[in-house]
C-alpha positions, 0 to 999 in steps of 0.5 A, spaced: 259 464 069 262 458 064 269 462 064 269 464 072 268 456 073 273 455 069 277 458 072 275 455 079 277 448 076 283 450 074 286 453 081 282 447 083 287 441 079 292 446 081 292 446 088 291 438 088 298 437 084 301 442 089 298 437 094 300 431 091 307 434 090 308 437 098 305 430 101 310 425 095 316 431 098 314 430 104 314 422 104 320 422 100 324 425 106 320 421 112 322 415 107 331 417 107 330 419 115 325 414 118 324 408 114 321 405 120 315 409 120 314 410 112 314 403 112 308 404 118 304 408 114 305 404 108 303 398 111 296 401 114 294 402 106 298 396 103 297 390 107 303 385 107 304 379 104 304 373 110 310 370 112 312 364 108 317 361 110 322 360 105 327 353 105 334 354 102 338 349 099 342 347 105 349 348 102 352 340 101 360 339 101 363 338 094 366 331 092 372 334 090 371 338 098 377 339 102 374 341 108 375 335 113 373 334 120 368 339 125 366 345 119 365 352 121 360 355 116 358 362 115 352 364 110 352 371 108 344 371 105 342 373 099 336 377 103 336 383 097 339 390 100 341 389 107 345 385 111 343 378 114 350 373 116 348 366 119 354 363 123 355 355 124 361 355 129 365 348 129 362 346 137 356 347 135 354 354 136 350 359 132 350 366 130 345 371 127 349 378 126 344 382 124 337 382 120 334 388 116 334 389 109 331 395 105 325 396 106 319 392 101 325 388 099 326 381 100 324 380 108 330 377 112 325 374 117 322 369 112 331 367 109 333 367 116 328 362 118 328 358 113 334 357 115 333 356 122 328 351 120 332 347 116 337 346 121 332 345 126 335 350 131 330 352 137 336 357 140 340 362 138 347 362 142 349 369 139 345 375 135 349 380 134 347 387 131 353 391 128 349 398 128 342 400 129 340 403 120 334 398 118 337 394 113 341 391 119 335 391 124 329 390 120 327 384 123 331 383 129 326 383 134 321 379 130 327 374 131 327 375 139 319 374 139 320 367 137 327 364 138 331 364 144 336 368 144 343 367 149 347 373 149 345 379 145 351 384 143 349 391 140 352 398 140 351 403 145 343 405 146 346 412 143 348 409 136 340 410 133 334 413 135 327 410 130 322 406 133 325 400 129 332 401 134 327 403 140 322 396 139 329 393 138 331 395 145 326 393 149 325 386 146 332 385 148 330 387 155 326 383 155 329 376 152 330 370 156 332 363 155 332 356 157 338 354 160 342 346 160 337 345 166 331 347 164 332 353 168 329 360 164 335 366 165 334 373 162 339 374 156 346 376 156 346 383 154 353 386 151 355 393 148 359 393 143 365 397 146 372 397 144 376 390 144 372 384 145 372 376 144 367 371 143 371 364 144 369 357 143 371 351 142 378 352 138 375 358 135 375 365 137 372 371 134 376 378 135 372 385 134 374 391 134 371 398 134 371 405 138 372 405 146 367 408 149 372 415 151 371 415 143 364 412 141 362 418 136 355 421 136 351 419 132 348 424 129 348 422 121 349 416 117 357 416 118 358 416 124 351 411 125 355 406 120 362 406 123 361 404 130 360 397 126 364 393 129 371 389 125 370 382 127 375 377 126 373 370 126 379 365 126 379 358 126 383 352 123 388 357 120 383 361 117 381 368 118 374 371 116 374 378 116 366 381 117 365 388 117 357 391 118 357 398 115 363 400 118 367 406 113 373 410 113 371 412 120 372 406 124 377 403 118 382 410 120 382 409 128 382 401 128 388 401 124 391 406 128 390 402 134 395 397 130 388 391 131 390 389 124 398 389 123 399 381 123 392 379 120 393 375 113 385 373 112 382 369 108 375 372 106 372 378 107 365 380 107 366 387 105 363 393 108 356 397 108 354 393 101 360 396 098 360 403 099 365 407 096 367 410 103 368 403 106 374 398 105 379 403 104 385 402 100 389 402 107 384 397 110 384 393 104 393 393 105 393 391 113 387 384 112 391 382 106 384 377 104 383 373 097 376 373 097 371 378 097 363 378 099 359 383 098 351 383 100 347 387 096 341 388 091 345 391 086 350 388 081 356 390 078 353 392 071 347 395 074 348 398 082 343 400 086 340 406 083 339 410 090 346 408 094 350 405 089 352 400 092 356 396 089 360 402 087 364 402 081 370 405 085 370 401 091 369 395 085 375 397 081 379 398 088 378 391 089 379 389 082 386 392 083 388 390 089 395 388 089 399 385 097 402 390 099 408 385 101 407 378 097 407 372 102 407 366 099 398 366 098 395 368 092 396 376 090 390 380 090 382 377 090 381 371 087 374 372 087 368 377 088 361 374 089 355 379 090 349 376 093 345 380 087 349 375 082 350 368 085 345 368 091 347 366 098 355 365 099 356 360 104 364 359 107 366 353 109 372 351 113 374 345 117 377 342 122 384 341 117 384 348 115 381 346 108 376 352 105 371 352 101 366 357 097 360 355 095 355 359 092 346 358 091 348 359 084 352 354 083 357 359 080 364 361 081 366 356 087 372 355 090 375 348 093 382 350 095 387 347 100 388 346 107 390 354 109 397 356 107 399 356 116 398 349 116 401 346 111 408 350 114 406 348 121 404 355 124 396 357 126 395 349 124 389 347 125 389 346 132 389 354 133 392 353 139 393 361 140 386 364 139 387 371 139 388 373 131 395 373 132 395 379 136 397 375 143 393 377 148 387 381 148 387 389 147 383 391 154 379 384 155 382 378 158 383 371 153 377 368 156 376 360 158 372 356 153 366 358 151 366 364 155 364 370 153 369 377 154 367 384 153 371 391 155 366 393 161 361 398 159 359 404 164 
């Protein structure tokens, strides 16, 4: 009896790690294909930590600042693994272009409205969603729920299929806001497809992605990544290049497209948290940037043990990256900040062309000239142009101040 029992107990505690092993196997894939839901699952176990709102160091201009006149400001949060870009145009309006983060990291939601907070913002002009992966859209319907948002822009309702997307979708539908009147308005729903414009008051924002004959099927993560769109943000002479996830996918079939051929940016905010498929080495040629920035949770010397990020290869492509034609500007990357070292990287233009970079660390920043255009008299800081350099718009019009244009979507 005393060995048959024995021999129960064993198949027992057998049958028990087997279980154990099936349901660790089966949440570690419903983790990598449907976070949303493991975090569902999670969270009916774990409670989350209420919201506390964080208040950031607002960035102040240095004494020694070259920035003059009406600033544009773009701070690439430090919200861990994901993405969560806040935008101050010179005229007064804002952006949020996306706001996800990996998931039971840092929570954007508590970053961005400290940001908004700080900033005493109650209404959001632009929110801009790149792409549906989490950490890009983690929190964007909780940031519906409680501001107003003007104009949303989002892929194609194709480019994702997780509760998170879905929930995201019909928030979206649903927003409304107050206009200058007091009149409340439903949102201003647009889809990323092919060349489009946001202009303002002596800013626009060029962005570029697949047209619609060509939107890829987003199938798997590839695909799902490269209908981010490439946006180029001009002002004052400056140009900000900002990317989502896009890879070696849209990067091929934009620069086919000729989008980038007269581009000398400044800042390029790199893509998908510095992948090795993305910032490829002909895309890098074709923008000609002198800074890099790269939102991620992992560093240089200890990249995110799961994806990688930022990856060694794309870090030494950067490292050696040399113009293709010199131009007179500086010959490469200046500089290359990683959230996970120096915080929050907050850019700064301003009306003279003047650029600054300013880091939450304090580390590593620049306070530089008046852009190279104005001081030889082209591109000056009146921007008198507004279209990148790229004459009038592929397949959009060039749009009346403070309009908004976007390729028609079926």
């Amino acid at each position: 009896m005393a060995r048959g029992s024995k021999k129960r107990k064993r198949k027992l505690l057998i049958a028990i790690v087997v279980i154990v092993l099936i349901a660790a196997i089966a949440l570690g894939v419903l983790y990598a294909v449907r976070p949303d839901i493991f975090d569902a699952i999670v969270s009916m176990f774990v409670p989350e930590k209420p919201d506390e709102t964080e208040k950031p160091d607002v960035p102040t201009l240095p004494d020694n600042t070259t920035v003059t006149g009406d600033i544009l400001s773009v701070r690439v949060l430090d919200i861990g693994q994901g993405d969560c870009i806040y935008i101050e145009f010179p005229d007064g309006q804002n952006m949020i272009m996306d706001i996800g983060s990996e998931l039971h990291s840092t929570s954007p939601w508590n970053v961005i409205n400290g940001v908004l907070v700080e900033e005493e913002v109650e209404q959001i002009d632009y929110l801009f969603i790149t792409h549906g992966d989490y950490d890009h859209i983690r929190d964007a319907k909780k940031l519906l729920d409680n501001y107003e948002v003007v104009n949303i822009y989002m892929p194609l309702d194709e480019a994702q299929d997780s509760a998170t997307w879905r929930n995201l979708l019909a928030a979206a539908d649903e927003e409304t806001y107050t206009d200058a009147s007091g009149v409340e308005k439903p949102s201003v729903y647009h889809e990323n497809i092919g060349a489009f414009a946001i202009k303002g008051e002596n800013w626009v924002m060029n962005c570029y992605t697949f047209d619609e004959a060509d939107y890829p099927e987003c199938d798997d993560a590839e695909p799902i990544n490269a209908v981010s769109p490439i946006c180029l943000l001009e002002y004052a002479g400056r140009t900000i290049v900002l990317t989502g996830d896009s890879n070696e996918l849209n990067e091929e079939y934009l620069l086919a497209k000729g989008y980038f051929d007269d581009v000398d940016a400044d800042v390029l905010k790199v893509a998908h948290h510095g992948s090795r498929t993305s910032s490829t080495q002909a895309f890098l040629d074709a923008i000609d940037a002198e800074f890099a920035i790269i939102s991620t949770s992992g560093t240089e010397e200890q990249p995110h043990e799961s994806y990688i990020h930022p990856n060694p290869e794309l870090m030494e492509r950067l490292r050696d990256y040399e113009d293709v034609t010199p131009d007179g500007d500086y010959d490469g990357f200046r500089d290359i900040y990683i959230t996970a070292e120096v915080g929050t990287v907050t850019v700064l233009v301003g009306e003279n062309g003047g650029l600054n970079i300013l880091t939450e660390s304090g580390e590593k920043e620049y306070v530089g000239e008046e852009s190279d255009g104005a001081q030889e008299g082209e591109n000056s800081g009146e921007n008198t142009d507004n279209t990148g350099g790229q004459g009038e718009l592929p397949d959009a019009t060039v749009p009346e101040d403070n309009e908004t244009v976007v390729t028609p979507a079926a």
